[in-house]
C-alpha positions as CSV (number, residue, x, y, z in Angstrom):
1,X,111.4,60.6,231.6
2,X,113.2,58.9,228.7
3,X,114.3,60.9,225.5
4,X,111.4,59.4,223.2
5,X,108.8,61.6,225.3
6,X,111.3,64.9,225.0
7,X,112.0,64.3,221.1
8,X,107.6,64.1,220.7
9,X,107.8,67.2,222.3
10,X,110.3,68.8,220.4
11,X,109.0,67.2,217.4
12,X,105.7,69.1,217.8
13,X,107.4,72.3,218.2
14,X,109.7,72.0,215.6
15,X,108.2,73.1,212.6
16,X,110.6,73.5,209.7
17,X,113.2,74.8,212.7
18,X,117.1,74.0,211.4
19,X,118.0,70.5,213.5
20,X,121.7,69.0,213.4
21,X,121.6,65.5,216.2
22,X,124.5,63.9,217.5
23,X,124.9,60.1,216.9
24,X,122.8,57.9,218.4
25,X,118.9,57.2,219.1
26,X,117.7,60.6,218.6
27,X,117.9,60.5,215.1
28,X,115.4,57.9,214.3
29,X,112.4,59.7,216.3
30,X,113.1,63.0,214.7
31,X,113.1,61.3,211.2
32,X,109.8,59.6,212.1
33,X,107.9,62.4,213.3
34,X,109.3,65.2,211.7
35,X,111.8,64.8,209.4
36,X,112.9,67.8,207.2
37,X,115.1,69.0,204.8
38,X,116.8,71.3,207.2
39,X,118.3,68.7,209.3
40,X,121.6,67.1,209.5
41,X,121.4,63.5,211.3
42,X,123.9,61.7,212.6
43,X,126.7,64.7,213.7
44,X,130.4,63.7,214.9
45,X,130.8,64.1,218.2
46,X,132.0,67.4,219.6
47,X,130.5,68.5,216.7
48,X,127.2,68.7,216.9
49,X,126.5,71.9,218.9
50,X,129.7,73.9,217.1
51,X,127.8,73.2,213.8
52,X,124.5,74.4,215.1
53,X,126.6,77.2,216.2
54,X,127.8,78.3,212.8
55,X,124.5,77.8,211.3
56,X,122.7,80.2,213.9
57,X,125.5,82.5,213.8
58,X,124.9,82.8,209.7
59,X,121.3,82.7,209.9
60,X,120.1,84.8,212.8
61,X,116.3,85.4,211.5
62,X,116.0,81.5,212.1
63,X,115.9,79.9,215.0
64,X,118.7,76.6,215.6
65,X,118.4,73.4,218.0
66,X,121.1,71.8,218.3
67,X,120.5,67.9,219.8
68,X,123.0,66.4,222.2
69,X,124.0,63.7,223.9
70,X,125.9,64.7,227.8
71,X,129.1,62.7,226.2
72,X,129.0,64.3,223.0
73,X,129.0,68.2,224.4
74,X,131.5,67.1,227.1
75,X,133.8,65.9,224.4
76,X,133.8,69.7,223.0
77,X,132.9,71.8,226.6
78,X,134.9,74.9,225.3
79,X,131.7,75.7,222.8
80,X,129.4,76.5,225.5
81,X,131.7,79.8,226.1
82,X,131.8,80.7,222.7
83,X,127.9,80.7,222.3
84,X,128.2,82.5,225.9
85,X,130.3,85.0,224.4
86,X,128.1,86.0,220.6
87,X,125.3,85.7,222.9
88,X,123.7,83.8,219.8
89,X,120.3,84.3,220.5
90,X,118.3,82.0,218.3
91,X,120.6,79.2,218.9
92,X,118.9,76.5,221.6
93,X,121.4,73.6,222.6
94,X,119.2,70.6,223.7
95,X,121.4,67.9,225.6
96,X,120.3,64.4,227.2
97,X,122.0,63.5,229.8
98,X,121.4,60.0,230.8
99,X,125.2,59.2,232.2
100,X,126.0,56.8,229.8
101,X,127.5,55.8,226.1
102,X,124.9,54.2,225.3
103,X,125.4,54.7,221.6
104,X,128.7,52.5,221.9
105,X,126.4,49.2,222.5
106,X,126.3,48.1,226.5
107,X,126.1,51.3,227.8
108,X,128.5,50.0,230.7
109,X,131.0,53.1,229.8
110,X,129.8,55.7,231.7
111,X,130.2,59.7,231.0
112,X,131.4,62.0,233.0
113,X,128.0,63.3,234.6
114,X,128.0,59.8,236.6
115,X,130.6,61.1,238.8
116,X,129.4,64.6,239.5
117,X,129.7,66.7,235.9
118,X,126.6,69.1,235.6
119,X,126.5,70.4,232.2
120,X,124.0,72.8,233.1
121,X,126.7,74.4,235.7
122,X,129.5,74.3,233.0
123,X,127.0,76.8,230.9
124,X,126.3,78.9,233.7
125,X,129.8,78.9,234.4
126,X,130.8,79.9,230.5
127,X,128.1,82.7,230.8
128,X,124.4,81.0,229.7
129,X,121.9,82.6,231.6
130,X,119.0,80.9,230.0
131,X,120.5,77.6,230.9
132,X,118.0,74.9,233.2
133,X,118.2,71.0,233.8
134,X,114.8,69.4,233.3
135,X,114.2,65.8,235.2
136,X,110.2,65.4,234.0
137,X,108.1,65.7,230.9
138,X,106.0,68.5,232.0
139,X,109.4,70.4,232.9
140,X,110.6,69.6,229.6
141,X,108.1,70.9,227.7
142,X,107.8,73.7,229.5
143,X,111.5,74.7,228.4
144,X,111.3,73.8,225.1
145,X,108.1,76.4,224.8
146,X,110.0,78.9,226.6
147,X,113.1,78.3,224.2
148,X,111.1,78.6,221.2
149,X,109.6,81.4,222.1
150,X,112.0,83.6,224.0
151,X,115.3,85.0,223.3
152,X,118.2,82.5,224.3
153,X,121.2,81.1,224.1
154,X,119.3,78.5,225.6
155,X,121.2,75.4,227.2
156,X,118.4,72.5,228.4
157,X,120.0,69.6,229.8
158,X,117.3,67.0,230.3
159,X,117.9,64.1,232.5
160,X,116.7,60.6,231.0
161,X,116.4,57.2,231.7
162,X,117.6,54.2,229.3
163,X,113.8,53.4,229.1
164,X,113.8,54.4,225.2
165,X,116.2,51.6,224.4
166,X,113.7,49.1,223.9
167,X,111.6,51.4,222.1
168,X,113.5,53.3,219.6
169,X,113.1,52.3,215.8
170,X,117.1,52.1,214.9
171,X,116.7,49.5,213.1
172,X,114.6,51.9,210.3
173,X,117.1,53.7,207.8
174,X,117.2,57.3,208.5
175,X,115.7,59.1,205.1
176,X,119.4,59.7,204.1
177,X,122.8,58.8,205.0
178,X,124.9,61.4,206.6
179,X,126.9,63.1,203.5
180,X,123.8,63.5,202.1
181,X,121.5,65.0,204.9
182,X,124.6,67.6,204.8
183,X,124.0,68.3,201.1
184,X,120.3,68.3,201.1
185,X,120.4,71.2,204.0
186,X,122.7,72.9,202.0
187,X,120.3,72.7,198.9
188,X,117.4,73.4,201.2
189,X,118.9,76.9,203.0
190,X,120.1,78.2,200.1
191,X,116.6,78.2,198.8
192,X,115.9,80.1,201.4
193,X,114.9,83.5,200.5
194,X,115.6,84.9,203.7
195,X,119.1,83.5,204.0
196,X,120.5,84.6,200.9
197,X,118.2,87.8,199.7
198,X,119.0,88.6,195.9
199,X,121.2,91.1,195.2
200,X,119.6,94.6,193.8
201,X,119.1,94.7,190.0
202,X,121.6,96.9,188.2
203,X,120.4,100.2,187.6
């Protein structure tokens, strides 16, 4: 299983859901196939699944993904206990764990799940029930359903290959830099009825 097959899947579920991606590949699929206002590309890491965090925490009628790489989360662990402890319930925390920094060029520097890290234990650990590592596309899927439709926190760590490396468009500009995918959510939630209802008129 590489990450292009779980991002089509996640793609196809997505549906105007509030995205923020860490830096790497994953940003180009997600721009291709379902791009959106409501998505910040490109996130420093360990920031990525803090931000989705905050966003969930102030916008609990929505539901949040947040899109991970295993070196990314594991450079900010602490987060999975907060979420464990506001039991954030529309937040889902989607991480690919393929070993490797692949982002960085050769992919030679290796994370820490190469030598026995399982992320999916360090959210049980914190106190993420709805946590589960996924290894094939069928499995995948199946989670993501199950995340979009039940309660979480959810934590899905899904184990990929370096398959997509040869396949992934980064070469293609992502539909806006990174400063401005931050504004342009901003613009887009706060047109958001449900986010900021207006205030009673005066009597």
């Amino acid at each position: 299983m590489n990450r292009l097959e779980v991002l089509e899947a996640l793609a196809a579920l997505r549906r105007g859901v509030p995205l923020v991606i860490g830096p790497g590949l994953a940003n180009y699929p997600i721009a291709a196939l379902a791009d959106d206002p409501l998505t910040i590309y490109n996130m420093d890491m360990p920031y990525v699944t803090p931000t989705a965090l905050g966003i969930a925490l102030g916008w609990p009628a929505r539901r949040v993904v947040a899109v991970e790489g295993d070196g990314s989360l594991l450079a900010g662990p602490g987060v999975l206990a907060t979420i464990a402890r506001y039991q954030v319930r529309n937040l889902i925390v989607l991480v690919f764990d393929n070993g490797a920094y692949l982002t960085t060029g050769s992919g030679r520097a290796t994370t820490a799940t190469s030598h026995g890290t399982d992320v999916e234990g360090l959210g049980r650990a914190a106190g993420l029930v709805q946590a589960c590592t996924v290894a094939d596309l069928p499995a995948a899927r199946a989670a993501l359903q199950r995340a979009f439709a039940e309660p979480g926190p959810w934590l899905i760590v899904a184990k990929v290959d370096t398959s997509d490396r040869d396949r992934a468009p980064r070469d293609a500009p992502l539909p806006v830099a990174v400063y401005e995918a931050g504004l342009r959510f901003r613009r887009a939630a706060l047109a958001q009825p449900a986010l900021f209802p207006a205030a009673p008129a005066a009597p």
